[in-house]
N, C-alpha and C positions, 0 to 999 in steps of 0.2 A: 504494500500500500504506500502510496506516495505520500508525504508528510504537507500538509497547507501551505506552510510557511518555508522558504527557503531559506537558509542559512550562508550568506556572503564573509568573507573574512576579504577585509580590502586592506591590501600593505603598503605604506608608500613612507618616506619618511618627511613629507610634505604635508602638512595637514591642509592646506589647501586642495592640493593634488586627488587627499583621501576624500574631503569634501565635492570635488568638482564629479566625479567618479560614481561615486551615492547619488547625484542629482540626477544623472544620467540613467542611471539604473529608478530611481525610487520611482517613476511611472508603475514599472509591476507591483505592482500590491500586495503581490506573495513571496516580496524579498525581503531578508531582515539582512540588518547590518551591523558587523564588529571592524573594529579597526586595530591597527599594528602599525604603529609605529617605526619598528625596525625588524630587522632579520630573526632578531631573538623573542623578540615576544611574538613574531609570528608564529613559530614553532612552539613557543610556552601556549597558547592559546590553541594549537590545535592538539598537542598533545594532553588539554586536559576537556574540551567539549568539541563533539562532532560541526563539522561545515560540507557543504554541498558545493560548493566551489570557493578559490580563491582568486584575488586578479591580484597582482603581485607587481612591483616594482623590481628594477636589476640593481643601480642605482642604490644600496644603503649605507650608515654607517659602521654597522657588526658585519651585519653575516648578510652577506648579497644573497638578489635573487638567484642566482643559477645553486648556489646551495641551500638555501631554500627547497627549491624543487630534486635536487637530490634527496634530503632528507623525507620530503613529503615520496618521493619515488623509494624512499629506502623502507618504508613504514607497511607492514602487510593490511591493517586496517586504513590506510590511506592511498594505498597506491595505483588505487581507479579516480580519485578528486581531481576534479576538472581543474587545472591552473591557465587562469591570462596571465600572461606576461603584459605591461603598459608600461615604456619607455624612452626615453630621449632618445635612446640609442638604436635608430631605425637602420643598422650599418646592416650589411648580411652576416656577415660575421657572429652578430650576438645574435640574431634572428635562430641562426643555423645552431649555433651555441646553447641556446634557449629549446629550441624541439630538441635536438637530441639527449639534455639534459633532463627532459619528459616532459616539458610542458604544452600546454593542449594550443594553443593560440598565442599569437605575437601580434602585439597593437604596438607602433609607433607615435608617442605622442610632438604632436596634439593628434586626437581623436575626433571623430566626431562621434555623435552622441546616440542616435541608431544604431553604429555599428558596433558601440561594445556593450550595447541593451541587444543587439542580435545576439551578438558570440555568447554571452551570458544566458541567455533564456534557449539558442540551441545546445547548448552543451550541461545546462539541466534537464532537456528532457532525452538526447541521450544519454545522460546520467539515469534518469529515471526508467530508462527501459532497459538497462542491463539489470541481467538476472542476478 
């Protein structure tokens, strides 16, 4: 059974950035939202309640995203979570860097605001149809 309410965990070390981010998203009505400040309370935070997906910054002061999504790929209860990557860094290089490091989607910011309310609500309801 699919649960009502989705659970977002948005990391950015920008609180602006984490703000602009939620705005975009908060049209769905079945998205809740946590935020992370850095590398390390992103992982304090999934390690102690479940999320449905994260959009994630590369970009931190602790622990970047690309280990980030290692550790969320190293985790056997987390290693189906949808991850965006959202960043400055639109080179190919981190793009390429970023998927093979497991994450599901690469946004170069700036964004526009359909498109990471699309990746975000396609990739919960593929989330939601794996067995």
């Amino acid at each position: 059974m699919v649960r009502s309410m989705r659970e977002i965990l948005v990391v950015d070390d920008s609180k602006v950035m984490r703000d602009m981010i939620v705005a975009c998203l908060r049209s769905d009505a079945s998205l809740r939202f946590s935020h992370a400040a850095s590398g390390l309370e992103a992982i304090e935070q999934l390690s102690l309640r479940p999320f449905d997906l994260v959009v994630l910054d590369l970009n931190m002061p602790d622990i970047g995203g690309i280990e980030v999504v290692e550790f969320i790929r190293g985790q056997d209860r987390l290693r189906h979570l949808p991850i965006i990557i959202v960043t400055t860094r639109g080179d190919e290089a981190s793009r390429a860097s970023s998927l093979e490091a497991g994450a599901s989607r690469f946004l170069s910011k700036p964004f526009e605001p359909e498109v990471i309310l699309s990746e975000v609500q396609g990739l919960l309801q593929q989330s939601a149809a794996r067995p």
